[in-house]
C-alpha positions in Angstrom: -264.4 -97.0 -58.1 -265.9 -93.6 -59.1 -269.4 -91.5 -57.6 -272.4 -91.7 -60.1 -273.5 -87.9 -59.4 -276.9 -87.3 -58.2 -279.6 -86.2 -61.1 -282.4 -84.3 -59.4 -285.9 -85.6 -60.0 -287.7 -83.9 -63.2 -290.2 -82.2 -62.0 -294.0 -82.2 -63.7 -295.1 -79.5 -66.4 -298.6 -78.9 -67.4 -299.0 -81.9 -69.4 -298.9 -83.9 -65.9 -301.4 -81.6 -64.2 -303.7 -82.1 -66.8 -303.2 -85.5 -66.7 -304.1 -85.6 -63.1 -307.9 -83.8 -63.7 -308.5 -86.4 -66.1 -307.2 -89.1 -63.7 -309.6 -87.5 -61.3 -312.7 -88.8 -63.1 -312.6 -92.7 -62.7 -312.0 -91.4 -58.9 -314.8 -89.7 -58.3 -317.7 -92.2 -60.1 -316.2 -95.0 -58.6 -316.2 -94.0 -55.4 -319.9 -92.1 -56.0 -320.9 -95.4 -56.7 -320.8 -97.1 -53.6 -323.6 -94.1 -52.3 -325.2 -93.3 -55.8 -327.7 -95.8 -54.8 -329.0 -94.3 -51.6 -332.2 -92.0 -53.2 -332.6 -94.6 -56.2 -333.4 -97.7 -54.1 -337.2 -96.7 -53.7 -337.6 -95.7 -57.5 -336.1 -98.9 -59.0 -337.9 -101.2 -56.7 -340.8 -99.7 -57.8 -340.2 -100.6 -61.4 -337.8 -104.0 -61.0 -339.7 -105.3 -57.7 -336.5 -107.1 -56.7 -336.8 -109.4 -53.9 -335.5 -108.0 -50.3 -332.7 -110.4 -51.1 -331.8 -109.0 -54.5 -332.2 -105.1 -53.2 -329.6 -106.3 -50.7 -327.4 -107.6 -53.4 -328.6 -104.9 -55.7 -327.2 -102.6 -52.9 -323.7 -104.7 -52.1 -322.4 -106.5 -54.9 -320.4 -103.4 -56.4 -318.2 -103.7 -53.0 -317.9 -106.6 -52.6 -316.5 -107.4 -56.5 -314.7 -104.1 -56.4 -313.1 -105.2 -52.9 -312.0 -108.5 -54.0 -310.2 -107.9 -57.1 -308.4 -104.9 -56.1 -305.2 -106.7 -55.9 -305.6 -109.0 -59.0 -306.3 -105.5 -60.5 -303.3 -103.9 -59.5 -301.0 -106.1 -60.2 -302.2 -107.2 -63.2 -301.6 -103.4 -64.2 -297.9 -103.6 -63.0 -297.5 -106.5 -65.9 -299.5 -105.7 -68.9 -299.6 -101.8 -68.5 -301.3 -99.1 -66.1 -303.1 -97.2 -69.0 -303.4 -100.3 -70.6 -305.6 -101.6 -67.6 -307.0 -98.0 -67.0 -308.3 -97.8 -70.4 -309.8 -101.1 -70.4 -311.6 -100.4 -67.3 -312.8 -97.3 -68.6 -314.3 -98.9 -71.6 -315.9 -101.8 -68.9 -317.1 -99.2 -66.4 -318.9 -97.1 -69.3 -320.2 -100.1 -70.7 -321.8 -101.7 -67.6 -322.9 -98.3 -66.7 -324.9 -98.2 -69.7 -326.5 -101.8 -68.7 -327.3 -101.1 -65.3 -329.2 -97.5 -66.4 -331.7 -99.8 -68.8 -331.4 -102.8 -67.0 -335.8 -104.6 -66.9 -335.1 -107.2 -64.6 -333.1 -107.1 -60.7 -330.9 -109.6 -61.6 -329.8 -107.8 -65.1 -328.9 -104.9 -62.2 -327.1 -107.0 -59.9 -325.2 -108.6 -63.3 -324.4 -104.5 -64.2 -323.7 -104.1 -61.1 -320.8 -106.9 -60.5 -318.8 -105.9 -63.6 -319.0 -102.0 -62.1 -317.3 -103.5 -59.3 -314.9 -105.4 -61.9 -314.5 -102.0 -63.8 -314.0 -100.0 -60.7 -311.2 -102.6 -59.3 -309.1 -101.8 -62.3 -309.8 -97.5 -62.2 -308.7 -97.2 -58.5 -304.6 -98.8 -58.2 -304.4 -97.8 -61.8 -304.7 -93.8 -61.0 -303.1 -93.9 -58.1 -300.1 -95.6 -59.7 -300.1 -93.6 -62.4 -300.0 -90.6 -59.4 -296.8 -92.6 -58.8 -295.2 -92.5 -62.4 -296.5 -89.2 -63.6 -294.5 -86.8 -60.8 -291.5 -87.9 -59.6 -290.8 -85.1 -57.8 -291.7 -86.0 -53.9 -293.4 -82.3 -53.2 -295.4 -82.6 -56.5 -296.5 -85.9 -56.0 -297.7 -85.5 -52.3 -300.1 -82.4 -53.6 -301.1 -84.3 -56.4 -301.7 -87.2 -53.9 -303.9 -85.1 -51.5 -305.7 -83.8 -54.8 -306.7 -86.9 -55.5 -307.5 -88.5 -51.7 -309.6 -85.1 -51.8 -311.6 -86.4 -55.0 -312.4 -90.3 -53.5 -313.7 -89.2 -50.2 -315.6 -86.0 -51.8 -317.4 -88.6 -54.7 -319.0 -90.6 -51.3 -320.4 -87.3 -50.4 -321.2 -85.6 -54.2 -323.2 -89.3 -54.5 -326.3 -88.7 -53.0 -327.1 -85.2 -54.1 -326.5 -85.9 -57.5 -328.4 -88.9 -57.1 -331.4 -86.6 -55.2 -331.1 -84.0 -58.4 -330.9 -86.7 -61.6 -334.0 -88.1 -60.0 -336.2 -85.2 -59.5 -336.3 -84.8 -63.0 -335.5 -88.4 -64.9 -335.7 -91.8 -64.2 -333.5 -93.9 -61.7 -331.2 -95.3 -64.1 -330.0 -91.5 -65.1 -327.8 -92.0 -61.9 -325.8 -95.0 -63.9 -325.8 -93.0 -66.7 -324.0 -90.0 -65.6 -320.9 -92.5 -66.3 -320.7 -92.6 -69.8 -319.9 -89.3 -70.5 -316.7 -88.7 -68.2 -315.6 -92.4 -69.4 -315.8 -91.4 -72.7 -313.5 -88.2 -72.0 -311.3 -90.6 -70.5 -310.8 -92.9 -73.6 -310.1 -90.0 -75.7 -307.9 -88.0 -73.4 -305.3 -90.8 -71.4 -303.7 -92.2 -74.8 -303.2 -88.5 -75.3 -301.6 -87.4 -71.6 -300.9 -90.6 -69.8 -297.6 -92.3 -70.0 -297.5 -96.2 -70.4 -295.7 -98.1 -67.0 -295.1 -101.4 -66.6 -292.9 -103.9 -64.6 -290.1 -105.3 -67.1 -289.2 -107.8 -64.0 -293.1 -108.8 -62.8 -292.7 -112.9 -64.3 -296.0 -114.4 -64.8 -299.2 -113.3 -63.6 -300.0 -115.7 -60.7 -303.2 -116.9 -60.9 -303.5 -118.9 -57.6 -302.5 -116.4 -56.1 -305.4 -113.8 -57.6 -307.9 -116.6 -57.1 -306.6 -116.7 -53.0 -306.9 -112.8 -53.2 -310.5 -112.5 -54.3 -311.2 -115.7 -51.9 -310.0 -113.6 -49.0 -311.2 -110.2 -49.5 -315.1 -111.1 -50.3 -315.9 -113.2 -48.2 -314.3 -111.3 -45.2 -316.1 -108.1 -46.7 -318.9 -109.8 -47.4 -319.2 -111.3 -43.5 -318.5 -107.9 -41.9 -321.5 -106.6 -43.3 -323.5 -109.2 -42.9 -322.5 -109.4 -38.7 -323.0 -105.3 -39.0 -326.3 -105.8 -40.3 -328.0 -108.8 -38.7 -325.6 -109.8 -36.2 -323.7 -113.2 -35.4 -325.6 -115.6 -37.5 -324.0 -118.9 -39.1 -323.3 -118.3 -42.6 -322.0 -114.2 -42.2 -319.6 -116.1 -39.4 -318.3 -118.8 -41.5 -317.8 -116.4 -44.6 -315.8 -114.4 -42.5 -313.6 -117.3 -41.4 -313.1 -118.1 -45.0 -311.9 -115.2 -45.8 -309.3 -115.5 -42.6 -308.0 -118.9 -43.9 -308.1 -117.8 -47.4 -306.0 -114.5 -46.3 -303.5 -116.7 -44.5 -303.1 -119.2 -47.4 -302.8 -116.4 -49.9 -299.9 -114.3 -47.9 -298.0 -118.1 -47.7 -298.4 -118.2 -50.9 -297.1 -114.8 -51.8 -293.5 -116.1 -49.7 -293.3 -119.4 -51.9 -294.1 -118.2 -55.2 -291.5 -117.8 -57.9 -293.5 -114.5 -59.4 -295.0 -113.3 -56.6 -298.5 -111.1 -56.6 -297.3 -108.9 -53.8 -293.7 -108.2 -53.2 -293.5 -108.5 -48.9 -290.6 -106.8 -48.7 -293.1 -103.9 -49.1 -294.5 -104.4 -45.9 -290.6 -104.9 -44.2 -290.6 -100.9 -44.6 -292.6 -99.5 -41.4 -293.6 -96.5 -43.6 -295.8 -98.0 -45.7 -297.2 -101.4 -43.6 -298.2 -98.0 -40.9 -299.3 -96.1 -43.6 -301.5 -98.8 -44.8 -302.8 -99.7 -41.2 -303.4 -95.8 -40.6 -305.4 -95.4 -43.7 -307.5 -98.5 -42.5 -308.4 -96.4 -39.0 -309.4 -93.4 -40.7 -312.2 -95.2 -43.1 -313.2 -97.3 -39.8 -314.2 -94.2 -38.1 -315.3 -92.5 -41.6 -317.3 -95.0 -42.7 -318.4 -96.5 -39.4 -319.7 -93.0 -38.1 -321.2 -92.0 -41.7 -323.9 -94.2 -41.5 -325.2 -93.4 -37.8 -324.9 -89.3 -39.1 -327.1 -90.1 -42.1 -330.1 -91.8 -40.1 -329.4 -88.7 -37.2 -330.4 -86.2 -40.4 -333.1 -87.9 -41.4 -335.1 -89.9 -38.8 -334.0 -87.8 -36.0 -334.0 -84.8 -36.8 -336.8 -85.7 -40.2 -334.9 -84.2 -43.4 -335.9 -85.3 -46.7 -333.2 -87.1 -48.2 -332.3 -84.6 -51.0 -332.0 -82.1 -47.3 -330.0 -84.4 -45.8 -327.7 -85.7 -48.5 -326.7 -81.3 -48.6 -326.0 -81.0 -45.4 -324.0 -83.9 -45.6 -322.2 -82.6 -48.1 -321.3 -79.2 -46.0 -318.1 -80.6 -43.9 -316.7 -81.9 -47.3 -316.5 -79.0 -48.9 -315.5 -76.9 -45.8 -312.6 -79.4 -45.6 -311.3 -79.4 -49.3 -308.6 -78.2 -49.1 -307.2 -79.9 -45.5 -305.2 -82.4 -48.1 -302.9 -80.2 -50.1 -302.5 -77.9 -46.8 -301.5 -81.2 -44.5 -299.2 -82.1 -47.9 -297.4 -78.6 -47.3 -297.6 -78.7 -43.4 -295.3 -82.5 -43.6 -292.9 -81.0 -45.9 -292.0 -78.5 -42.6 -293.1 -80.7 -39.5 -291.9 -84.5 -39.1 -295.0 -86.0 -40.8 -295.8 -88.5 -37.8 -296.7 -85.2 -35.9 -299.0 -84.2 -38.5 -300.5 -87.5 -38.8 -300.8 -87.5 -35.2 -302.2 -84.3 -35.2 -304.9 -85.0 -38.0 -305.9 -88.4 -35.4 -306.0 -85.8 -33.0 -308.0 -83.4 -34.3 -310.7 -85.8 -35.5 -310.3 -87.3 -31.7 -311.6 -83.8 -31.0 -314.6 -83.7 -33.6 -316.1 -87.1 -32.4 -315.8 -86.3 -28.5 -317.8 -82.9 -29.4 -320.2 -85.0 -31.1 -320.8 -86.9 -28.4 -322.6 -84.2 -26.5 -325.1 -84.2 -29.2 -328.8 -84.4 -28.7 -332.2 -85.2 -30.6 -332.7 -81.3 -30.5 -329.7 -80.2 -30.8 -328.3 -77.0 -33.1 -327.6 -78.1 -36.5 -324.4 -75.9 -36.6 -323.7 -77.9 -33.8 -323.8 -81.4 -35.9 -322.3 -79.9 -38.8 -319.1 -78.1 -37.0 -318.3 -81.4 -35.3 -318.7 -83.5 -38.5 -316.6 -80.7 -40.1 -313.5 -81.2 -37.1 -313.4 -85.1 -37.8 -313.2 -84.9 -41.1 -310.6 -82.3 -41.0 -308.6 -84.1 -39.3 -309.6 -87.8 -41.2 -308.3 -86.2 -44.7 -305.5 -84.8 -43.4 -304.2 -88.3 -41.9 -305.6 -90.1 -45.5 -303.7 -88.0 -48.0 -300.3 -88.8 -46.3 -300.8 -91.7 -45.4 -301.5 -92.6 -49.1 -298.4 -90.3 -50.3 -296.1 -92.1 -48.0 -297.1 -95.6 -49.2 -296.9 -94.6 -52.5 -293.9 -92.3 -52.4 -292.4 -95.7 -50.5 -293.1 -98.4 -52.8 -290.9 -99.3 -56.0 -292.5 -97.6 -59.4 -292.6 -101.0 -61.1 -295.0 -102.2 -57.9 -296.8 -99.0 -57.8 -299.7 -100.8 -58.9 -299.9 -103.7 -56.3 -299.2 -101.2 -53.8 -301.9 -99.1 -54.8 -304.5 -102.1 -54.3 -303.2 -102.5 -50.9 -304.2 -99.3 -50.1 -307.5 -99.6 -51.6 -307.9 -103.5 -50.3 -307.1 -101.1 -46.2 -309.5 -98.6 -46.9 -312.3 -101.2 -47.9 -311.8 -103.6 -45.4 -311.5 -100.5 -42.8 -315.2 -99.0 -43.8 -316.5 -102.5 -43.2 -315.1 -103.2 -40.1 -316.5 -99.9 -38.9 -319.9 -100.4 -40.1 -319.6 -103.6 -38.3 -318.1 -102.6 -35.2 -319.4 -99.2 -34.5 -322.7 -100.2 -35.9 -323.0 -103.1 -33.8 -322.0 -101.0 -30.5 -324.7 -98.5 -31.6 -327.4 -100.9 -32.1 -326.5 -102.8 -28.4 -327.4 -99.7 -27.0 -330.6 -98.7 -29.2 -332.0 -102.1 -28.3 -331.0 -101.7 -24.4 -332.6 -97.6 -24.5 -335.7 -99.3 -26.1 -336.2 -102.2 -23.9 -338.3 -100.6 -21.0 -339.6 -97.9 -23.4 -342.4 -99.7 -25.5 -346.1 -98.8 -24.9 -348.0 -101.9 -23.1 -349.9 -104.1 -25.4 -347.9 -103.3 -28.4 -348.0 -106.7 -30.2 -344.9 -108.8 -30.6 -344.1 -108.6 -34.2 -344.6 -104.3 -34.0 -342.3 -104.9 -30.3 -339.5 -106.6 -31.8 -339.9 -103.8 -35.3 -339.0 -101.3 -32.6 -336.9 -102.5 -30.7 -334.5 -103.4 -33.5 -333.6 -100.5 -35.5 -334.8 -96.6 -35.4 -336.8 -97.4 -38.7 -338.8 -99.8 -37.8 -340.1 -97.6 -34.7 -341.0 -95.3 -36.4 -342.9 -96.9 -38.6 -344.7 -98.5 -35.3 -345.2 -95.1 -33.8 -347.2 -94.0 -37.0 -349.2 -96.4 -36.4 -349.9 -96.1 -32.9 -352.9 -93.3 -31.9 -351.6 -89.8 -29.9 -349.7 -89.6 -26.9 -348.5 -93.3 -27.4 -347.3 -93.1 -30.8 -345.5 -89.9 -29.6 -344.0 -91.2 -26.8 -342.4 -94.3 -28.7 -341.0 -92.1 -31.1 -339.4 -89.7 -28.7 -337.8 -92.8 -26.7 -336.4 -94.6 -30.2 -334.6 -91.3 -31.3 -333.3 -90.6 -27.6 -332.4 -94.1 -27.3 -330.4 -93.7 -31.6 -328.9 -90.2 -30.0 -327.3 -92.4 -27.0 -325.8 -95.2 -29.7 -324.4 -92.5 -31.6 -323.0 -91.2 -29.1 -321.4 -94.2 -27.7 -320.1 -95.0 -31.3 -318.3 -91.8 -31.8 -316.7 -91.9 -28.2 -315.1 -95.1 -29.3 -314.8 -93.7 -32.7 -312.8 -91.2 -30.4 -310.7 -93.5 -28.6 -309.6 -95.6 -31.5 -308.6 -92.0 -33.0 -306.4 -91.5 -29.7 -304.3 -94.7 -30.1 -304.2 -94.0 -33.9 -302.3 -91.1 -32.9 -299.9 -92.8 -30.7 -299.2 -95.5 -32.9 -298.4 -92.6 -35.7 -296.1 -90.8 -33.2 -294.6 -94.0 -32.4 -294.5 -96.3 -35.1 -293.5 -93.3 -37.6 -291.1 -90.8 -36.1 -288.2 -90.0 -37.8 -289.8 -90.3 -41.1 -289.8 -87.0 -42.4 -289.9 -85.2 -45.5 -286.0 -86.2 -46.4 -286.8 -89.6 -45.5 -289.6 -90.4 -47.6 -288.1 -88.4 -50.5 -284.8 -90.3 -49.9 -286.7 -93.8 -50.0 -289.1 -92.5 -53.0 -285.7 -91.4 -55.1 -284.0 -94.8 -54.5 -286.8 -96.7 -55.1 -286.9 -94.8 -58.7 -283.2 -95.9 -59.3 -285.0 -99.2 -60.6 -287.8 -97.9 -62.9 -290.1 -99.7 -64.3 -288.7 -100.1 -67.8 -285.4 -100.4 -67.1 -285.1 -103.4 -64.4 -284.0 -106.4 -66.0 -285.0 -109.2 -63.8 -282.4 -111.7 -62.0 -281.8 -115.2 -63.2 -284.1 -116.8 -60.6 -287.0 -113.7 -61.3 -286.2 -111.8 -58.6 -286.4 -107.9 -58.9 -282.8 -106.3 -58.4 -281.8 -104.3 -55.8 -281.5 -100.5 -56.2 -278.4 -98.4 -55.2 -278.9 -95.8 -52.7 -278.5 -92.0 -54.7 -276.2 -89.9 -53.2 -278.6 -86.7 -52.2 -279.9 -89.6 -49.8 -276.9 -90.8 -48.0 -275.9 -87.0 -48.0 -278.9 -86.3 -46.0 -278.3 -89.6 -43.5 -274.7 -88.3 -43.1 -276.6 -85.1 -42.3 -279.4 -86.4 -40.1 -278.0 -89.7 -38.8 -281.2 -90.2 -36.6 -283.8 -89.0 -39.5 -283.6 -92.2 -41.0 -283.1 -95.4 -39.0 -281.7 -98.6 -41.2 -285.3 -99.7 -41.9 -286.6 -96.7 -43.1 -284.1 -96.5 -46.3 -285.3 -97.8 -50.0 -286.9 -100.7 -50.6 -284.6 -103.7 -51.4 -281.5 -100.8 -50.3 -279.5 -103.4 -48.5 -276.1 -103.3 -50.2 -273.4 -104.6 -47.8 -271.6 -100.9 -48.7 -274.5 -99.1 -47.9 -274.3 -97.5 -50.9 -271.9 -95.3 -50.3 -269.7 -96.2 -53.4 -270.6 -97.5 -57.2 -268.9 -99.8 -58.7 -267.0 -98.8 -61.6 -268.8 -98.7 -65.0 
């Protein structure tokens, strides 16, 4: 019986920073698309007259494809290759892009459209898997981590105005075109700087299993926004419930299946099933509050929507660089405090918010938009470095698409949740506010949604049409601010879960688990006999830091599949 001595982690060169700004592109256009839409809507229905039925699906069908195949995607990556299946996508995305931009007909858009969202499902695990094989060391890898939550949650926000600009001076289908050119960099560059990763010990791809995938996560996405937008209505319902039974079947069948999609022992590790859970908080109260903040600008407070779209933009780029400092601030601090604290601090933003008015300053808006976000980014970046710093680099791919499938379902349920709360009270401020005589169809315009009174109150002569339109955007001010005061208390919880659920977790403890999750690499695990991965050894930096810090890190906290009846603490002889 001898010690294998520790070999520290290499640690990345310029080659892998490189590699991570050309990583950064897919990030940013596929996350700009799901807003790039926003300004173009009015211009291509001009030209397409799509039916209100195709502008919806005009509108949707990027998320809902891109949500459902995000785990097929990733794991699929994890067996055939990540650049492989980056590549690939890159070529898809540019080429669908290039559809959609000269597409004469609504459904040649939505067809463009659905294989964006197929493209897009392969860009998003595959860079941040590649995050994952690129820097090994745990301090590089959580900055390039933040780097890159930076660039996804900054594309939502870069959408719009560079939708607003492209469209001032060409037509709407420049805003699909603005693609091509950054895919084609992509293609040229990744042979060049990206390494090749793949699972040697993934088995066959399991088809029944991607087919349960996809059946769970659109129809589940798909009913969420449907209840957010027209309320509990039959088929939304039943989608939804679809998606439940489909979720169910697939995880049973992820426990039975010889090569399964998903390893669950993933999810055995509190660090990344809270990480994963975390993540989906944040986008709830991201995406959830986003929505009611871009009507406030414009309908409220009666920006243009090239105004509004760069105001919006203000708190992102005040809060840039909140990822790689909350990345520095966990190497010092037990990271569930900083987590916490981020929860907190965006706790703080939406209760400020929630003394907004119609009038109100808009330094006022902007500095509480500014706080939440802080602290949103801050509790994103880690939460993505720690799942991904957790999980096995041969399953950096599926875990990556777990991640993604959290944040998606999260911004859905918040538009669902916190839109439906704001509505409730919209319709219940509006209900005693109408003018008398106001004729039922106009009554039941205004009564539903902030748009549609104002529409009635143009319509309406002086004082009356006045009046209605100062009651609808009191009554949208008190939804808004009902919706960030829960907004506010689901922050508060998040935080105590974090505190809870992740203490003890530091630095040393994530490092530790990242390091002997490593120990199997991707090319070098030779699967078992009945096709199930093998188990790592612990390295000895880890169990010197446990012998250390015997509270740091709790039994469940060390390496994935690290269950050796030793413990690790010896290796067998060579």
């Amino acid at each position: 019986m001898m010690f294998t001595p520790y070999t520290p982690r290499p640690r990345a060169g310029r080659r892998e920073w490189i590699a991570l700004g050309v990583l950064l592109l897919p990030c940013l256009l596929v996350s700009m698309d799901v807003s790039v839409l926003y300004f173009a809507v009015p211009f291509l229905t001009a030209e397409l007259k799509p039916s209100s039925v195709q502008q919806l699906w005009i509108l949707d069908v990027y998320g809902f494809v891109l949500a459902g195949l995000l785990i097929t995607m990733g794991t699929l990556g994890d067996r055939i290759g990540r650049r492989k299946l980056l590549l690939c996508g890159a070529l898809l995305f540019g080429l669908a892009s290039w559809a959609a931009a000269f597409a004469h007909s609504a459904e040649t858009l939505i067809a463009a459209r659905a294989l964006l969202g197929v493209g897009g499902a392969t860009l998003m695990p595959s860079t941040l898997a590649l995050i994952r094989n690129l820097f090994h060391d745990a301090r590089q890898r959580g900055t390039a981590v933040a780097i890159w939550s930076a660039a996804v949650t900054g594309g939502i926000a870069i959408g719009p105005v560079l939708s607003g600009a492209l469209l001032e001076h060409f037509w709407w289908g420049s805003v699909f075109l603005m693609n091509a050119p950054a895919m084609v960099l992509l293609l040229v560059c990744g042979p060049l700087l990206l390494p090749e990763c793949r699972s040697a010990a993934a088995g066959r791809f399991d088809l029944t299993g991607s087919l349960l995938s996809l059946l769970a996560m659109l129809p589940a996405v798909y009913g969420i926004k449907e209840i957010a937008r027209d309320g509990l209505a039959p088929l939304p319902v039943l989608a939804l419930l679809t998606g439940l039974l489909a979720a169910a079947a697939f995880v049973h069948r992820q426990r039975t299946a010889r090569h399964p999609m998903l390893d669950l022992e993933l999810f055995r590790h509190r660090g990344f099933s809270v990480s994963v859970l975390l993540n989906l908080l944040a986008m709830f109260a991201i995406v959830g509050c986003a929505v009611f903040f871009t009507q406030y600008l414009q309908s409220v407070r009666g920006m243009s929507p090239m105004e509004a779209a760069l105001w919006n933009l203000l708190p992102t780029l005040a809060v840039g660089g909140m990822a790689p400092a909350a990345a520095a601030l966990a190497r010092r601090i037990d990271r569930a405090r900083v987590i916490a604290l981020g929860f907190a601090v965006a706790a703080v933003g939406f209760v400020w918010l929630s003394w907004l008015e119609p009038g109100s300053a808009l330094w006022f808006v902007l500095l509480g938009a500014s706080v939440y976000a802080s602290g949103l980014v801050m509790v994103m970046s880690l939460g993505n470095e720690m799942a991904i710093g957790l999980a096995p680099p041969e399953r950096a791919g599926s875990a990556s698409a777990v991640l993604e499938s959290g944040t998606e379902l999260g911004g859905a349920l918040g538009m669902a949740l916190l839109g439906s709360i704001g509505n409730a009270v919209y319709r219940g401020g509006m209900g005693d506010a109408l003018p008398a005589g106001l004729p039922p169809a106009a009554s039941g315009a205004a009564r539903e949604t902030l748009a549609g009174a104002l529409a009635v109150a143009a319509e309406l002569p002086g004082r009356a049409g006045d009046a209605l339109l100062s009651a609808a955007r009191t009554a949208f001010t008190d939804g808004l601010r009902t919706a960030v005061l829960v907004a506010a208390a689901v922050m508060v919880c998040a935080a105590v879960l974090a505190l809870t659920l992740l203490r003890g977790l530091g630095a040393a403890g994530v490092e530790g688990a990242a390091e002997g999750a490593a120990e199997g690499d991707s090319e070098g695990a030779v699967p078992r006999p009945d096709g199930r991965r093998p188990q790592a050894h612990a390295p000895a930096d880890s169990l010197r830091r446990e012998a250390e810090h015997p509270l740091e890190q709790l039994p469940e906290q060390r390496p994935l599949g690290d269950r050796q009846p030793a413990e690790g603490l010896t290796r067998e002889a060579q």
